[in-house]
N, C-alpha and C positions, 0 to 999 in steps of 0.2 A: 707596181701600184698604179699606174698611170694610164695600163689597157685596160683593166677590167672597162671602166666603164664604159670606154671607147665598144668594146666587144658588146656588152650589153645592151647600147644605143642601137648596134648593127643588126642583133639579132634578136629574131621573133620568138619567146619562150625561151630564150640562154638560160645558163647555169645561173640561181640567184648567189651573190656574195653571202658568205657566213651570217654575219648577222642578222642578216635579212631573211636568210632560210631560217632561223635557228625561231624570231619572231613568228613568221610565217607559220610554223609547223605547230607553234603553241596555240595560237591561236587559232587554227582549225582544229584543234584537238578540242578544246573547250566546243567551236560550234558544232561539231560532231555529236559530241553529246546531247547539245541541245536540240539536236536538228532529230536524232534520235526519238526524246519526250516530246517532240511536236509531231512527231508521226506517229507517238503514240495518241497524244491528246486528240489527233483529229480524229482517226479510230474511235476515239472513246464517242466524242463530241456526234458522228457519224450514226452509231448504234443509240445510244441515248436517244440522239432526234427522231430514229424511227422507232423505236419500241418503246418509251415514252414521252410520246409527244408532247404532250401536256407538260408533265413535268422539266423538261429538257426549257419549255417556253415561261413557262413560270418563273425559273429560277433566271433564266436570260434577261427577262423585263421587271426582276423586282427592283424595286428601287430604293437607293438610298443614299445620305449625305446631308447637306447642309443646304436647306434650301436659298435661304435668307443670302448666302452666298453664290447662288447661283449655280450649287453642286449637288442636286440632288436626281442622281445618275440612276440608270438602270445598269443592274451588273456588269452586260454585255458594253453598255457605255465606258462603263469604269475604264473595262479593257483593252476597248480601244483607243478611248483617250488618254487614260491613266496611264496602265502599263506600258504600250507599246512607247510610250514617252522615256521609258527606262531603253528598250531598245534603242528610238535614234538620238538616243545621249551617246550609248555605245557607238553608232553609227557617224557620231558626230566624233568622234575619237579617232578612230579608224580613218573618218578621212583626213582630220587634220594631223594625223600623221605620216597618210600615205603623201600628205602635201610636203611636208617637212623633213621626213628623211624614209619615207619610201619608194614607189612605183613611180610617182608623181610629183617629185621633188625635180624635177627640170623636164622642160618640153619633149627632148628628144625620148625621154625612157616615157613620157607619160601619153606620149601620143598614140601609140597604140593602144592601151585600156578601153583612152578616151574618145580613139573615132569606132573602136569596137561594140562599145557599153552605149556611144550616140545610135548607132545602125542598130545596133540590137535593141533600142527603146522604138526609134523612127519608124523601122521596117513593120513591127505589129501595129503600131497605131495606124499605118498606113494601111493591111491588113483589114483589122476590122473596121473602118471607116469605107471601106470598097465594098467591103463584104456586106456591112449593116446597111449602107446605104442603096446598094440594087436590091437588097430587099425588103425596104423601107422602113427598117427598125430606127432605132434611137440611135443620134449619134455622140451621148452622153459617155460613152463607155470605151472611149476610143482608148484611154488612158489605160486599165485595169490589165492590158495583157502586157505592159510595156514593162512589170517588175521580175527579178530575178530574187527569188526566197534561195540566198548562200548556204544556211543553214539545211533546209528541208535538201538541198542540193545534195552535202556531205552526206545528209543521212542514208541518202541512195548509196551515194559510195561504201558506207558502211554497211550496210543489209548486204547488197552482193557483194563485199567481201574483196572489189578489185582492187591495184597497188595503181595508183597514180604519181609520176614523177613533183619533184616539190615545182619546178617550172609552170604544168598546169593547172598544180591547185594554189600558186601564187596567180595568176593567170584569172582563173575563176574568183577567187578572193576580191584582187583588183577591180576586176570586171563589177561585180557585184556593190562594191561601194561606192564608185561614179554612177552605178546603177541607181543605188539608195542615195545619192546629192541627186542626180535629176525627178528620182521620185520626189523626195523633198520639197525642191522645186514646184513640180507641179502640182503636188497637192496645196501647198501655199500661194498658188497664182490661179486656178483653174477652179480651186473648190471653196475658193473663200467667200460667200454671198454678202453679207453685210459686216459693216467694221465699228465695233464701240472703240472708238478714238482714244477715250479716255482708261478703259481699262486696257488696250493697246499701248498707250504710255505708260503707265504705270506698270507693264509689263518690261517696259523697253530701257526702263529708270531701276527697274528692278539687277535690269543684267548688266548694266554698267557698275552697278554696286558689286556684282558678281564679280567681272574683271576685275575692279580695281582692288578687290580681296584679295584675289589672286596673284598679282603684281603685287602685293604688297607684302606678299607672301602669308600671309596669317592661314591657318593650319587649323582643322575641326570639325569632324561632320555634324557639329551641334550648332553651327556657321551655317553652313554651305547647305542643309536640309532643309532646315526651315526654311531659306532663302527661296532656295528652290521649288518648293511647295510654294511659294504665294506668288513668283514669276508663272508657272504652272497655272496657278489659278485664273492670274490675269489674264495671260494668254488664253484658255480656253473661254472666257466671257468677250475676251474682244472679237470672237468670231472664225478671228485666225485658228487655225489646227493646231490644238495645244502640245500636238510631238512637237512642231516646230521651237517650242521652248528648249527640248531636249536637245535638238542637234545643235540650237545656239550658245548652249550652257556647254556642250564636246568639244565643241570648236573653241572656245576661249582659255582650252586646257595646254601647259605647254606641254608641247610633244620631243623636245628636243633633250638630250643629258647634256648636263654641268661637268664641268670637272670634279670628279669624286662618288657623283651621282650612279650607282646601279641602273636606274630605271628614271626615266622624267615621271615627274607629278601624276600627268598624262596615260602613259604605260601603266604605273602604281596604279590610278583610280580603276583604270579597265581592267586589270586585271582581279578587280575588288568586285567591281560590278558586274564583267560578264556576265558570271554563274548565276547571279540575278535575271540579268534577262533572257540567257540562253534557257534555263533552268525552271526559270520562273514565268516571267512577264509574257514570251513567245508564247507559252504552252497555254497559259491559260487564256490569252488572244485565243487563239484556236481554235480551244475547249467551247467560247460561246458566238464563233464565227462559223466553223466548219460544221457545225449545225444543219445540215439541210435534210428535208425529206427526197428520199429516192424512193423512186416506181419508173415502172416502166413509161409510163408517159413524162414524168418529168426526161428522164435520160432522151428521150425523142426530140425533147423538145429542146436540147442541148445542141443536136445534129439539127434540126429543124427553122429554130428562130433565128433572125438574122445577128440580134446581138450576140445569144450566144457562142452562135457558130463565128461570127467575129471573133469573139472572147478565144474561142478553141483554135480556129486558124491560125488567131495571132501569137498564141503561146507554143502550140506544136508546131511549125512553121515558120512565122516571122522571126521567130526567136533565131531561128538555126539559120536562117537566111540571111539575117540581120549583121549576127553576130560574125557569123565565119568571112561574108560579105567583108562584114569593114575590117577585120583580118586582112584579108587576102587584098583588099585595097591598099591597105598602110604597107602592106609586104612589099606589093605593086610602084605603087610610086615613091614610095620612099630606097632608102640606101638598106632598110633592115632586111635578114633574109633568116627563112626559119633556122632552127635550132637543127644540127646535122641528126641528131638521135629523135627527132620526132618525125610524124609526115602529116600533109594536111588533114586525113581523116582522124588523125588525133584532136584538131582543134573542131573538128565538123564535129566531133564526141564532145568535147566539151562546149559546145555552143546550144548542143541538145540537151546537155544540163541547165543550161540558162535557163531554157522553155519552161520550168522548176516557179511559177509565180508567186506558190502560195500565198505567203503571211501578207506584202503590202497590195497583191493583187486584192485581195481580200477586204483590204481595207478602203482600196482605191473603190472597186465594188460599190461596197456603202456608200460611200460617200459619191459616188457618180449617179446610181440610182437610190437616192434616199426617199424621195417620193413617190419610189413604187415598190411597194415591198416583197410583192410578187417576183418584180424583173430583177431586187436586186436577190434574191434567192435562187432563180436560174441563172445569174451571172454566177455567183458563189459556185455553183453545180458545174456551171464551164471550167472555171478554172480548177475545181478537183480534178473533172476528166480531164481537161489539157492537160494540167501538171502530170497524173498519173501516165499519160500517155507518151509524155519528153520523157517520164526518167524512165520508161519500158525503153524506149527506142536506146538512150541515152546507155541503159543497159546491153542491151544488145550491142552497138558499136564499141562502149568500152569490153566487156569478154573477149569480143575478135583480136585486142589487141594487149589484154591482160599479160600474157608471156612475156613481150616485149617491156610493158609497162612495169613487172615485177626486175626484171632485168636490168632495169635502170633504176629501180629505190635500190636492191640491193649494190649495186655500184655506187650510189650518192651516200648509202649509210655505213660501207666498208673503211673500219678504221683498224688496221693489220697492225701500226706501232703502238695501238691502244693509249692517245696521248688525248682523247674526244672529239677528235677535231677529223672529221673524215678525210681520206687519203685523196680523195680528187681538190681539196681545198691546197695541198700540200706539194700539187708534182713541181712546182717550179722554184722549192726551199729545199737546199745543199742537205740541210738540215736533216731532213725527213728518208733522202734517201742514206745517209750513213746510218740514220736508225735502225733504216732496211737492211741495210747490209749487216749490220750487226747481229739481226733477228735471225737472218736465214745464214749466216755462219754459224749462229750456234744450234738449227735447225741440221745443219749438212753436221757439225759435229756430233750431234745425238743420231742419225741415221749411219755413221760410218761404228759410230757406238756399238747401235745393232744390230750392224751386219757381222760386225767383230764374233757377238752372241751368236748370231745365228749360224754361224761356222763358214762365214766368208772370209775371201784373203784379206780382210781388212787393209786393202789397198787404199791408196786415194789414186789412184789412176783408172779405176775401177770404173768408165766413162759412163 
């Protein structure tokens, strides 16, 4: 009981502990799916925008809500404030419990993610800030290549159909949630232009009523909704980014089990609300973001203009730079060394997923160029192409190494005494192996059975 974690701390991508695969694996199962309907939405989103234009924009800028309240949105509004608010609620889950009993629950297991997911934000914004700036573009945008969309990630994984060990897709998982706290972060510090103080408090009085609900325990989403709808509203009238409402209302959820408890509070809500945001909120973000017309001169102008091509460098490139970089640093000067069953073109594979921006590059997008509607629509257009162009590469490096990659899920999911608990969790319990022995005694007694049949000496010496 006393190595694992020791072995964990040591090693770069290790075997994760049971429960921690067993979480792990459900919950890329859900963004799998989701990551799926966002690939389809943009598709839809994609076609729509160019073969009815009109309509596609109509329906993006109608407007509606409560004006009086200061909510009277256009669709597309809705969806990026509204909805994607259900996202980093999720998002705010995910880390307060990678903080509390995941990845990130002590320095040693968390420092890798977190010098990973830093290089892998730093290196693009570095990136397009070199790029934009020798060719005199805007340096608004340095932000927008710095996100990793986890979801649209898996989805690639799904479509090509490859087996990736639970190690890299806890790895990428990890990776992507200090990805979305630093996104967080900067859209809350970089994108905030003016602050009403007063609906700011009243947002901020809102969520300490939250907490203390919560500590007090009292139970009800006829509670906790309303609540949250008017912390929501506050928030987006103070000026602040009304997600930031969502990840603050995540984070105040306990993430930890009680004695007796199944699942913390925390785990229960996510797993209540994923399917909402995976399902729902992502897709239809999407539906009125990934929007863009494409021609041949816009595509030019993707390879051409300095933001864009900023924008494209930093997700095809900085990403894979960044990320395997602060890899192979933390490998470097620290005591951890990779995992014996993987090699580094495995994490260079996974690093090329990162480049994957979609959803919050997206967002980050708008809100970088909101005063020019033109530029932020060829940003949007870069980060399609970037994104499309990591999960091609991303594709191709994971195939090379598919055989291998299937060779280790089938070894992590191999449970021969059929008790659920797979047999690599199992080699160092007394336990497991007289199971075995059990199994394959009465395995060699049905085989000396039908050798009997089959008109052999029915020896047992019979070597």
């Amino acid at each position: 009981m006393t190595e694992q974690p020791r072995r964990r701390a040591d090693t770069v991508l290790g075997r994760l502990p049971l429960p921690e695969r067993t979480f792990v694996l459900d919950a890329l199962r859900a963004e799998t799916v989701g990551g799926v309907l966002l690939l389809v939405a943009a598709v839809v989103a994609l076609v729509w925008a160019n073969t009815l234009h009109h309509s596609y924009e109509s329906v993006s800028h109608f407007h509606f809500g409560v004006s009086t309240l200061g909510l009277d949105l256009s669709v597309a509004h809705w969806a990026a404030d509204g909805l994607l608010t259900v996202f980093f609620f999720v998002a705010g889950i995910e880390l307060k419990r990678e903080l509390v009993a995941g990845e990130l629950r002590t320095p040693s297991a968390a420092a890798l993610p977190v010098i990973a997911a830093v290089c892998g934000m730093a290196v693009p914004a570095i990136f397009y800030t070199v790029v934009s700036a020798t060719g005199g573009g805007s340096l608004k945008g340095w932000a927008v290549p710095t996100a990793t969309d986890i979801a649209f990630a898996l989805a690639v994984l799904a479509v090509i159909g490859t087996a990736l060990p639970a190690a890299l897709r806890a790895f990428l998982l990890t990776l992507a949630v200090v990805d979305d706290l630093f996104a967080i972060l900067i859209i809350a510090v970089f994108f905030t232009s003016s602050i009403n103080y007063a609906a700011l408090g009243g947002a901020a009085a809102g969520l300490v009523v939250f907490w203390l609900l919560l500590r007090s325990g009292v139970r009800g989403w006829y509670v906790y909704v309303p609540l949250a709808l008017v912390i929501w509203g506050l928030m987006y009238n103070s000026g602040v980014h009304a997600t930031i409402a969502g990840v603050a209302m995540g984070l105040m959820l306990r993430c930890t089990r009680r004695e007796g408890e199944r699942e913390s509070p925390g785990e229960h809500i996510e797993h209540l609300v994923r399917p909402i945001s995976a399902g729902l909120a992502v897709p239809l973000f999407a539906l009125f973001s990934a929007g863009v017309a494409v021609s041949g001169g816009s595509l030019r102008d993707v390879f051409t203009k300095p933001e864009t091509l900023g924008v494209l460098i930093g997700l095809v490139v900085g990403k894979i730079v960044g990320v395997f970089g602060g890899t192979w640093l933390a490998a470097r000067f620290t005591r951890a060394r990779l995992n014996a069953d993987l090699k580094w073109p495995d994490v260079l594979a996974v690093a090329s997923l990162a480049g994957i921006g979609f959803t919050v590059s997206l967002l980050i997008g708008e809100l970088a160029f909101k005063d020019d509607a033109l530029l932020a629509d060829e940003a949007k257009a870069a980060v399609l192409v970037g994104s499309l162009l990591s999960a091609v590469l991303a594709t191709i490096l994971l195939k090379l190494r598919n055989n291998k990659y299937r060779a280790l899920c089938d070894e992590e999911e191999r449970d021969e005494d059929g008790d659920g608990v797979p047999d690599v969790y199992e080699q160092d319990q007394p336990a497991y192996h007289l199971r075995m022995a059990e199994i394959l005694e009465r395995k060699a007694a049905e085989h000396r059975r039908l050798a009997r049949l089959a008109g052999g000496d029915g020896g047992d010496d019979s070597g």
